[in-house]
C-alpha positions, 0 to 999 in steps of 0.5 A: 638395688633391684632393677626392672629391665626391659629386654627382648627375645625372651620366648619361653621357660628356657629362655627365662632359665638361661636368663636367670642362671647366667645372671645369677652367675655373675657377682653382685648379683642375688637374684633374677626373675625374667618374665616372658610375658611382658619381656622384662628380668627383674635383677637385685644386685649390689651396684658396689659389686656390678652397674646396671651397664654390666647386667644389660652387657650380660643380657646382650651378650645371651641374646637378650638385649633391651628393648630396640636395641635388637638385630639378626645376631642376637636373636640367632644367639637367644635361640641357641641360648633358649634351648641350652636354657631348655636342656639344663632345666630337665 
């Protein structure tokens, strides 16, 4: 199943790093494409093996919750996680 979500926080190419490695993690999912320009991480995924619910769990959990569902917390966590994303891509 492929899914588009639309999330926020997302700020630059370490951001979409962290995104896609840390969804790319997860079981069920094949492949994660965060795009930074319109906010949103296209996701294929095997619902047998993950829901939706968990992929945007995970988002959340990296500081990328979706759209409105935003706060202090999880934008502070989106920049430690951008510059990990940042680091790692080197």
């Amino acid at each position: 199943m492929t899914q588009i979500f639309e999330v926020e926080n997302i700020k630059c190419g370490g951001c979409m790093n962290t995104i896609q490695k840390g969804l790319e993690q997860m079981p069920g999912v094949m492949a994660a494409m965060p795009e930074n320009e319109h906010g949103t991480v296209t996701v294929d995924f095997d619902e047998k093996t993950i829901s939706p619910d968990g992929i945007v769990a995970k988002l959340s959990q990296m500081g990328y919750p979706l759209v409105g569902d935003n706060n202090l917390g999880k934008k502070a966590k989106s920049y430690v996680s951008c510059m990990i994303g940042r680091v790692t891509a080197e």
